[in-house]
N, C-alpha and C positions, 0 to 999 in steps of 0.2 A: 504494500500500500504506500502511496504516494505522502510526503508529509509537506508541511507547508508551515515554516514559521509567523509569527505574527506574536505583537505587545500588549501585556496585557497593565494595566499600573491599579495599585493594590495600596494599603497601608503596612506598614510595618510589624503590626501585631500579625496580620493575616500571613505575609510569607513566613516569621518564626514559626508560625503553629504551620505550615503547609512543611516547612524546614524538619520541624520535630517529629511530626507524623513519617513525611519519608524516611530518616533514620531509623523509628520506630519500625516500619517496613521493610528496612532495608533496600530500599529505593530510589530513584533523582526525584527530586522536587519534579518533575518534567512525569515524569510518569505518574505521581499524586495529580496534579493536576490535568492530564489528561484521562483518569479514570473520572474525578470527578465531574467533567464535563460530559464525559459518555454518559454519565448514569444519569445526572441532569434531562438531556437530551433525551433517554429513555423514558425518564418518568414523564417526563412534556408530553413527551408523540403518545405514550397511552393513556394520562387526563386525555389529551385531544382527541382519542377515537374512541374512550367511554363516553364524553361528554356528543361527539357527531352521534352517537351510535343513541343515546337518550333523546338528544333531538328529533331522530328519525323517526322514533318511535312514538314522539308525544304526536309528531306529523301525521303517522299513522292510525292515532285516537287509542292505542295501548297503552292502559292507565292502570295504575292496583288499585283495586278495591277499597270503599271508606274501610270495610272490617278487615281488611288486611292493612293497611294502613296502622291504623288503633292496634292491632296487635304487633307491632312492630315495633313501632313506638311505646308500648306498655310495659315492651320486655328491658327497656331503658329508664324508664320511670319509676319501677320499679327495683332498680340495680343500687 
């Protein structure tokens, strides 16, 4: 895979701790941060195709039920 540098500017606190965690790893600061970015990325693209995929469906008029609903909710109200 192709790579492609690029800058990124940060505070101080934020590179020691990205510094410590790589050691902690045993890692480059360069590989902490580029897992963090992939997972980022991950979690983005599937909020976004739970959220398309909820959409579609309120489009489609698929709703839960008021008593499914209330029992849902009850087992949190409950807790």
């Amino acid at each position: 895979m192709a790579t492609e540098a690029f800058s990124v500017r940060t505070d101080s606190s934020t590179v020691r701790k990205l510094d410590h965690l790589a050691k902690q790893q045993d890692r480059s600061r360069n590989y902490v941060v580029n897992e963090a970015i992939s997972q980022y990325l991950e979690l983005h693209a599937w909020q976004e195709e739970r959220i398309r995929a909820g959409i579609e469906a309120a489009d489609q008029g698929r709703f839960v039920g008021r008593a499914e609903m209330e029992r849902v909710f009850g087992k949190y109200r409950n807790a």
